[in-house]
C-alpha positions in Angstrom: 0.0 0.0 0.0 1.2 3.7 -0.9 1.4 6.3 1.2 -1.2 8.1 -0.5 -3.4 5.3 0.1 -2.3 4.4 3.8 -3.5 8.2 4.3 -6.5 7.7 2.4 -7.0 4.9 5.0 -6.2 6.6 7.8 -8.9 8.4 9.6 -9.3 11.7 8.9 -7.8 14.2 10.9 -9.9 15.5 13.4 -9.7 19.0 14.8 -10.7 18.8 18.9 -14.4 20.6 19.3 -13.8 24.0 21.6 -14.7 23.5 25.1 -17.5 25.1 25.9 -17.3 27.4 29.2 -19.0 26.1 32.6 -22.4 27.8 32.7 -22.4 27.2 36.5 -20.3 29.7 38.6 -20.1 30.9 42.2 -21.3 34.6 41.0 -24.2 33.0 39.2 -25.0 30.6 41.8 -24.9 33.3 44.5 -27.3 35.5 41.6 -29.6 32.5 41.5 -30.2 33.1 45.5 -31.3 36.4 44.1 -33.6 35.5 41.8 -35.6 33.4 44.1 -36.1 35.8 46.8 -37.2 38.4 44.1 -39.8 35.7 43.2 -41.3 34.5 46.2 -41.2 38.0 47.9 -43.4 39.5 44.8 -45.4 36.7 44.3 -46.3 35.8 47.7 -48.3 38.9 47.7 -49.1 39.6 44.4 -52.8 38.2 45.2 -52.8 38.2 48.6 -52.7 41.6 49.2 -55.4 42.9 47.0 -57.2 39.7 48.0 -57.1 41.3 52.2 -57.3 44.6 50.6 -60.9 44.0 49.6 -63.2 45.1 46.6 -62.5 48.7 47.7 -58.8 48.5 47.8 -57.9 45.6 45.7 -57.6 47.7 42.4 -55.7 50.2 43.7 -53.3 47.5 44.8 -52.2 46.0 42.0 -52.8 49.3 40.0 -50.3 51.5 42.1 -47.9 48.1 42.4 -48.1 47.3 38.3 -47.8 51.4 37.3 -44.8 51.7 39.6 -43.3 48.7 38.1 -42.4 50.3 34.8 -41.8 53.0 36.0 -38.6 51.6 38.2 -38.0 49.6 34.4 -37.9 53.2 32.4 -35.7 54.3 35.1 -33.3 51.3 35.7 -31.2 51.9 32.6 -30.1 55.3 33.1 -29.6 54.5 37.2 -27.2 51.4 36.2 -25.4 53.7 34.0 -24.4 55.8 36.8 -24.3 53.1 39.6 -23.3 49.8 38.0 -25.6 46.7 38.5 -24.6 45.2 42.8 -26.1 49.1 44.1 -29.3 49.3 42.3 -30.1 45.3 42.7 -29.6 45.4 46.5 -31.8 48.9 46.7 -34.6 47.1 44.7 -34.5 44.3 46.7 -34.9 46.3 50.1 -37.7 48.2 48.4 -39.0 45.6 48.0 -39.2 44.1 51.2 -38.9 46.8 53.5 -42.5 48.0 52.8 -44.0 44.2 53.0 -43.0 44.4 56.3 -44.9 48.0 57.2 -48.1 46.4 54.9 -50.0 45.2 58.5 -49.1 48.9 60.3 -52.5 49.8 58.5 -55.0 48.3 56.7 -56.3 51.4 54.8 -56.5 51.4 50.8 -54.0 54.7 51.3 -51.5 52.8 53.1 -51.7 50.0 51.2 -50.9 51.4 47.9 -48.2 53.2 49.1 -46.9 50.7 50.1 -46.9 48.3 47.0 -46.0 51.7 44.8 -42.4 51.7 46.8 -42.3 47.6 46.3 -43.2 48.0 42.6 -40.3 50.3 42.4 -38.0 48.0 43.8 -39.2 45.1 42.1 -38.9 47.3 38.4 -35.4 47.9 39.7 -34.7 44.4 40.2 -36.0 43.2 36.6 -33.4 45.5 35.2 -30.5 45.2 37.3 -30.4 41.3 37.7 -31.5 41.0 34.6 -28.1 42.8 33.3 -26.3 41.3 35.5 -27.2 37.9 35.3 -26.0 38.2 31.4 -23.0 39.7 32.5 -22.2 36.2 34.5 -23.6 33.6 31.4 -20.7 32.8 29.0 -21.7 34.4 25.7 -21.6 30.8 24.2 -23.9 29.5 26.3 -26.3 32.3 26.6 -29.6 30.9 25.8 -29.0 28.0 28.3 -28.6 29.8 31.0 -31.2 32.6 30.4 -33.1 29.4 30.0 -32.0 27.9 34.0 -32.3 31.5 35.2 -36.2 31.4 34.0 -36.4 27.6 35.7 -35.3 29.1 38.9 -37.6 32.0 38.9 -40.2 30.6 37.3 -41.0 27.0 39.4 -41.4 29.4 43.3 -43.7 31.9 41.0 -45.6 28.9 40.5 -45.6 27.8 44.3 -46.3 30.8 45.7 -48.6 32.6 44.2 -51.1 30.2 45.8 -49.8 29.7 48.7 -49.5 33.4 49.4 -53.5 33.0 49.3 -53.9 30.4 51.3 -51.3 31.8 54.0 -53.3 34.8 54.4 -56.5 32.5 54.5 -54.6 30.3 57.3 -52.0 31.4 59.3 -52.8 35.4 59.3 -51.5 38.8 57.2 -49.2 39.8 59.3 -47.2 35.9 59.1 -47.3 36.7 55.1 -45.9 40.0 54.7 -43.4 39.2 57.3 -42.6 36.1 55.6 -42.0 38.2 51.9 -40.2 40.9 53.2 -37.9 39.1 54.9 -37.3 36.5 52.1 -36.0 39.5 49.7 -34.1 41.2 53.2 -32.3 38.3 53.2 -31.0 38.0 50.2 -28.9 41.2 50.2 -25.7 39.8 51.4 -25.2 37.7 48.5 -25.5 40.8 46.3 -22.5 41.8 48.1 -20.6 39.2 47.9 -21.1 39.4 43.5 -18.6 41.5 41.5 -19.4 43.4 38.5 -18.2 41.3 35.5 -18.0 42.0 31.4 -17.1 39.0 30.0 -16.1 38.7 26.4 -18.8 38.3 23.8 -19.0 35.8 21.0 -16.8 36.2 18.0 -17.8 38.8 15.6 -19.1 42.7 16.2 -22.7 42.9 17.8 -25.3 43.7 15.8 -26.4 47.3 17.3 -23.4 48.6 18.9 -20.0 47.8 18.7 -18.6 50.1 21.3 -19.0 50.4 25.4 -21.8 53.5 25.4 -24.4 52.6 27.1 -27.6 52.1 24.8 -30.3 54.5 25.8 -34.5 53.6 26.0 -35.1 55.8 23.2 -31.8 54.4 21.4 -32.7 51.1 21.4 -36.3 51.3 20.2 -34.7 53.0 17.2 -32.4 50.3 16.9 -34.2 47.4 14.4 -32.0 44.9 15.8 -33.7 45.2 19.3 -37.1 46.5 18.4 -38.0 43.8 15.8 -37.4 41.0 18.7 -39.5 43.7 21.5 -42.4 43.8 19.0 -42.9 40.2 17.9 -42.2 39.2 22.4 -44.8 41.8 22.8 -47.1 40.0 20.7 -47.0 36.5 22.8 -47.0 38.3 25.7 -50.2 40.3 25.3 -51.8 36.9 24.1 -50.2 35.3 27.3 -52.2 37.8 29.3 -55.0 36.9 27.4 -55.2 33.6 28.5 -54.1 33.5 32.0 -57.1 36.0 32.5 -60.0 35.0 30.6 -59.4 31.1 30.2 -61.5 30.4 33.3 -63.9 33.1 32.2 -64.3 31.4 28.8 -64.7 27.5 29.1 -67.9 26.4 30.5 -68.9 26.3 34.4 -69.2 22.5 34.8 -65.0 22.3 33.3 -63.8 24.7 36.0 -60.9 21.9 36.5 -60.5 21.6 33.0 -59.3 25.3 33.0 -56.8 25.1 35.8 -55.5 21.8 34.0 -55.1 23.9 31.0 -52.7 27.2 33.0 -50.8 24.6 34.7 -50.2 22.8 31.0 -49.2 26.1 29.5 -47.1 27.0 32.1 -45.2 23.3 32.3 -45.0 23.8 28.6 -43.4 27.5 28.9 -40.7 26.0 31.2 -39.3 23.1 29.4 -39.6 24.9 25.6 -37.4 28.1 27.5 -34.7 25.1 27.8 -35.0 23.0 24.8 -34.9 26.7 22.9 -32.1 27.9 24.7 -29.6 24.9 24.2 -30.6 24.6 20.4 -30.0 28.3 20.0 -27.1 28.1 21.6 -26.1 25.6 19.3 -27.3 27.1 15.8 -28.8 30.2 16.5 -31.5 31.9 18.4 -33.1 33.6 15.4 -33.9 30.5 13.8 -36.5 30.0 17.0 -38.5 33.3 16.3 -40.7 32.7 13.8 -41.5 28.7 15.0 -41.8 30.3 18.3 -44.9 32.8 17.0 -46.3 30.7 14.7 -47.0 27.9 17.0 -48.1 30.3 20.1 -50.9 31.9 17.6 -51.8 28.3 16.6 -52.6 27.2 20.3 -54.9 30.4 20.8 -56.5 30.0 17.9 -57.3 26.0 19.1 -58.9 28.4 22.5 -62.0 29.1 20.3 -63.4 25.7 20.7 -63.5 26.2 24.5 -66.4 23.5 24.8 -63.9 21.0 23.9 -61.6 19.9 26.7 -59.2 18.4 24.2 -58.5 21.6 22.2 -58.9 23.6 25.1 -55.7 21.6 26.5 -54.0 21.0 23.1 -54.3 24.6 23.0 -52.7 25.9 25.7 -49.7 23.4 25.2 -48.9 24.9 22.1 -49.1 28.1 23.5 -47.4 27.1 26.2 -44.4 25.6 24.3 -44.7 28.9 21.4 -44.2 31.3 23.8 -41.8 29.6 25.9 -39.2 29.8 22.7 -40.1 33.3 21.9 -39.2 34.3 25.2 -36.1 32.5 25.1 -35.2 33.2 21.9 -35.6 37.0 21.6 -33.9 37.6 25.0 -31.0 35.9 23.9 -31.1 37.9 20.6 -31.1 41.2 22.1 -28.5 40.4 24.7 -26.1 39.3 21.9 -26.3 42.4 20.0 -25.4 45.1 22.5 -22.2 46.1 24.3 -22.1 44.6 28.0 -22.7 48.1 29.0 -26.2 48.0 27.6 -27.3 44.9 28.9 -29.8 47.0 31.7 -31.4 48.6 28.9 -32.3 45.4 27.0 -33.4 44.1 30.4 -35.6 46.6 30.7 -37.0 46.8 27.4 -38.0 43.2 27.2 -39.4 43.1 31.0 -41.3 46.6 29.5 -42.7 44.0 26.7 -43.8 41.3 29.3 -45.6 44.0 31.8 -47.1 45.8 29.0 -48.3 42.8 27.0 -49.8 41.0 29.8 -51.7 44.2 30.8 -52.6 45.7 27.6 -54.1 42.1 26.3 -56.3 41.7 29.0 -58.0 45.5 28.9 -58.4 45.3 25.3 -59.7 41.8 25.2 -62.4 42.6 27.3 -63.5 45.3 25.3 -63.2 43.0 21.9 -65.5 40.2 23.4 -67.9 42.9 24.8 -68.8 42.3 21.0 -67.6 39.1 19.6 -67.3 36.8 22.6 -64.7 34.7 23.9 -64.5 32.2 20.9 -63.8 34.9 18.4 -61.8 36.8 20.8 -59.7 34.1 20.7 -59.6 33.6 17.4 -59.0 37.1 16.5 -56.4 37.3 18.7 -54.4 35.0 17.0 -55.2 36.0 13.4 -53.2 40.3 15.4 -50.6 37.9 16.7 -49.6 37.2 12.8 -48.8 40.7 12.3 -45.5 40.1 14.4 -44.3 37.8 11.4 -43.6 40.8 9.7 -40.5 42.1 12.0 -39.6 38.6 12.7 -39.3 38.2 8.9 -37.5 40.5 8.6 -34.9 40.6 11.5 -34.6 36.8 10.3 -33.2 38.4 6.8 -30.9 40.9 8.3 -29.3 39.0 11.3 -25.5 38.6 10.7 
């Protein structure tokens, strides 16, 4: 045999795969202690307190606690800008727990609100500051995985205790409750502390929207198509998301009441595990490959909601929905993250957390005003059919992406 052939034979040379960074570290475990307090602290209350409040004061609750929200999102860029992200995360998380624990001083609708106004503040201010700097502590590789985890982590104790904050005011008393919240996000300032601000090094290759270290402003980056294509088509599923947590129950018939709560806990379950299936395939060959499947099978599950007789499309549905949705978050977080400087990662924080709050309240207001006329089955229906209109921006940032 040759030597040409006894290399012909030989097995190809094989150049060794790059390793791929741990997504685990200390910093981001010690973030991850964050995240959860921020979760159960909000969410233990989030229906508990309008739910003591009362008819009178129940509205001005969630009103005074949702309005201050944004308004700690539209502020949090330009306040990490000046502070950094450890200062402004450990502020929002005693804002947010330092008024829990003043909620039982007074049971007045007055009080109240002012109360969840300062918490909605801190909890606006937390969205954007661990949002940034949780990105700042994923490897770039790997940075639809862990958005994916991070979402895991938050998302199973929203699901735990947004009950159980109900049934804790029900059973063991008020004052237990808000004692129990405030101290949950008190006691998670140390481990802010102990983080340390951190830019790692992007992917290969200039991002998308800015190549330098400025930091991105709001207005900036809504001009910017490369992070208002993925806002739009996010706000889309997220307004539809609203939709459906709200009115589901509303809309299937009394006697499948259990059928409904089946149906929330399906699209939730199916939110979670497409938010990691999306993030390691995007990871792997690209998050904007996820957008448009992402939308188009979200708008497919509502449109299955019309038949809300039917307990099999009224489940089907919401799985779909569950699973669309779950890859459009995913995928159009890690988007915008990827094409912005480190220094502008608060401001794509808060611009997608704007996207989620605003979706999930607009939807709602403007559904019930739609099926004031048509109903809940073409509600639905119609719903998905606006959804569509978010294929145009996904189109197209699909075209231009690098």
């Amino acid at each position: 045999m040759t030597s040409a052939e006894n290399a012909a034979a030989a097995p190809a040379a094989t150049v060794p795969a790059p390793l791929r960074p741990p997504l685990l570290s200390r910093a981001l475990l010690l973030r991850l202690v964050s995240v959860v307090a921020v979760t159960v602290s909000f969410f233990l209350l989030l229906s508990a307190v309008p739910t003591h409040a009362g008819r009178g004061g129940a509205g001005l609750a969630t009103g005074a606690l949702m309005l201050s929200t944004v308004l700690g999102e539209l502020a949090g860029p330009r306040i990490l800008g000046r502070y950094g992200h450890r200062g402004p995360l450990a502020a929002g998380l005693c804002l947010l727990g330092a008024p829990a624990l003043a909620l039982p001083l007074d049971d007045g609708a007055a009080w109240t609100a002012s109360m969840c106004l300062v918490r909605g503040l801190g909890f606006g201010l937390t969205m954007v500051a661990g949002g940034a700097l949780t990105a700042a502590l994923i490897p770039a590789e790997r940075r639809g995985e862990g958005l994916a985890l991070v979402g895991v982590v938050g998302g199973v104790p929203a699901l735990v205790t947004l009950p159980l904050g109900v049934w804790m005011c029900e059973h063991v008393g008020y004052t237990p409750l808000t004692m129990a919240a405030g101290l949950a996000a008190l006691a998670a300032i140390p481990t802010v502390a102990a983080l340390r601000e951190v830019q790692p090094p992007d992917s290969p290759g200039p991002p998308a929207v800015s190549a330098d270290t400025r930091t991105l402003g709001m207005v900036a980056a809504l001009r910017a198509a490369g992070l208002r294509r993925p806002t739009s088509v996010f706000f889309a599923t997220a307004l539809a998301a609203g939709i459906l947590v709200t009115f589901l129950p509303l809309a299937v018939p009394h006697a499948s009441a259990g059928i409904a709560t089946m149906a929330l806990l399906v699209q939730s379950t199916a939110s979670t595990a497409a938010r990691c299936v999306a993030g390691r395939y995007g990871d792997r060959r690209g998050a904007s490959w996820l957008v448009t499947p992402g939308l188009l099978t979200s708008a497919a599950g509502l449109s299955m909601l019309a038949a809300t007789a039917s307990p099999v499309a009224v489940l089907t549905g919401t799985a779909l929905f569950g699973t669309g949705f779950g890859v459009v978050q995913n995928a159009t977080l890690t988007l915008m993250y990827g094409r912005v400087s480190p220094a502008s990662y608060g401001t794509v924080s808060a611009l997608w957390n704007l996207a989620y709050d605003g979706g999930m309240g607009i939807g709602p207001a403007g559904f019930s005003l739609l099926t004031a006329h048509t109903g809940y089955a073409w509600g639905f229906a119609v719903t998905a059919l606006l959804m569509l209109t978010a294929l145009g921006p996904a189109t197209r940032d699909r075209r231009s992406a690098p």
